[in-house]
C-alpha positions in Angstrom: -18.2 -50.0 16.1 -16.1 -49.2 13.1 -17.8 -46.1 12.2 -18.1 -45.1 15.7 -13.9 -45.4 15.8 -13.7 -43.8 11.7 -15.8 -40.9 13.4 -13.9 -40.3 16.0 -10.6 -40.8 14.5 -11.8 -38.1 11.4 -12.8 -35.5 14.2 -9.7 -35.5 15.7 -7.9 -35.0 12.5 -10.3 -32.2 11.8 -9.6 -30.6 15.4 -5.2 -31.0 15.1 -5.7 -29.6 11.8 -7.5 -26.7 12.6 -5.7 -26.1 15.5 -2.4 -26.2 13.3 -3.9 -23.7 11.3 -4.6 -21.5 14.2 -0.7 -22.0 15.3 0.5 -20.8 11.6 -2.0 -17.7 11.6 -0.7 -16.8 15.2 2.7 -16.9 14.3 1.7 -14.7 11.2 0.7 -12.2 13.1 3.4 -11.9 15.4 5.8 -11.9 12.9 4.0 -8.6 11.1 3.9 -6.9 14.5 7.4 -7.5 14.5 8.1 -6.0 11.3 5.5 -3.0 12.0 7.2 -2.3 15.4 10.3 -1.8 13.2 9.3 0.7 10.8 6.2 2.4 12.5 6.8 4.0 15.4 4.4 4.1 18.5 1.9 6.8 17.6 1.8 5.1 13.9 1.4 2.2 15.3 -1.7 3.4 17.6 -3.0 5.1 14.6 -2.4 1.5 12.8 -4.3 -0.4 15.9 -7.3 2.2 16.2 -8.1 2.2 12.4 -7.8 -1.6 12.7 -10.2 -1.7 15.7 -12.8 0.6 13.5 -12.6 -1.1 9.7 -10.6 -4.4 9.8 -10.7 -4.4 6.6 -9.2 -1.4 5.6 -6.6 -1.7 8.1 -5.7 -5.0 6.6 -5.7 -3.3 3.4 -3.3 -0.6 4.8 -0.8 -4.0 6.5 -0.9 -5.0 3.1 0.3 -1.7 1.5 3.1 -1.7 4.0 4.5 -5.1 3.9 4.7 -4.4 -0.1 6.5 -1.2 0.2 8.8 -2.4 3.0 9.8 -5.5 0.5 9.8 -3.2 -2.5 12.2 -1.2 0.0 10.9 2.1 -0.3 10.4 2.2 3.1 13.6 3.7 5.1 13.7 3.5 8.9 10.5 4.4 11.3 7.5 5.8 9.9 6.1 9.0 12.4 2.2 9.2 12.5 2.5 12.3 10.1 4.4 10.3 7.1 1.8 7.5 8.1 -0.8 9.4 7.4 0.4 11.3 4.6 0.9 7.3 3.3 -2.5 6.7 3.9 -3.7 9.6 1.9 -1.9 8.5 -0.9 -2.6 5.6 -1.2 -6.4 5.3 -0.3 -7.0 9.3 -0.9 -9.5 8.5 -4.1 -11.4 5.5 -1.9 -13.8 8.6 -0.2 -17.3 7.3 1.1 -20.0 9.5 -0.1 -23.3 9.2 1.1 -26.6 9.5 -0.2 -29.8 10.6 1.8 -33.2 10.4 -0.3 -35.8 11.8 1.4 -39.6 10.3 1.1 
């Protein structure tokens, strides 16, 4: 019966934690929308969203880029969708994709 109890006991600890966790990585994320909703403005953030939606990754990347330039303070008041983009480009502008097609 002791096990059954030490079981039990462990899963629920397992369960609070990972619901903790879950708690912290929500709050995360609001926070950042926060801080993107002040320096991006709408269509940037759209354009943020969209490329977020199509490569997580890469849109993670680019959340990343931003948080680091905002705290390095080189970024000054809203980014438009042009300036974002421009950012993009100069940032990731020698990441292209090239494909290769071999024919049999």
């Amino acid at each position: 019966m002791e096990d059954i109890e030490e079981i039990r006991r462990k899963k629920l600890e397992e369960l609070k934690r990972e619901q903790e966790e879950e708690q912290v990585r929500i709050q995360q994320e609001i926070q950042k929308q926060m801080v993107f909703k002040q320096i991006l403005d709408l269509k940037a953030r759209e354009r943020l969203t969209r490329i977020k939606m199509a490569n997580p990754q890469y849109g993670e990347q680019i959340e990343a880029v931003l948080l680091q330039l905002l705290q390095a303070g080189r970024i000054k008041g809203k980014l438009t969708e042009e300036a974002f983009k421009q950012l993009i480009r100069q940032v990731f502008g020698g990441q292209k994709k090239e494909f290769h097609i071999e024919r049999r």
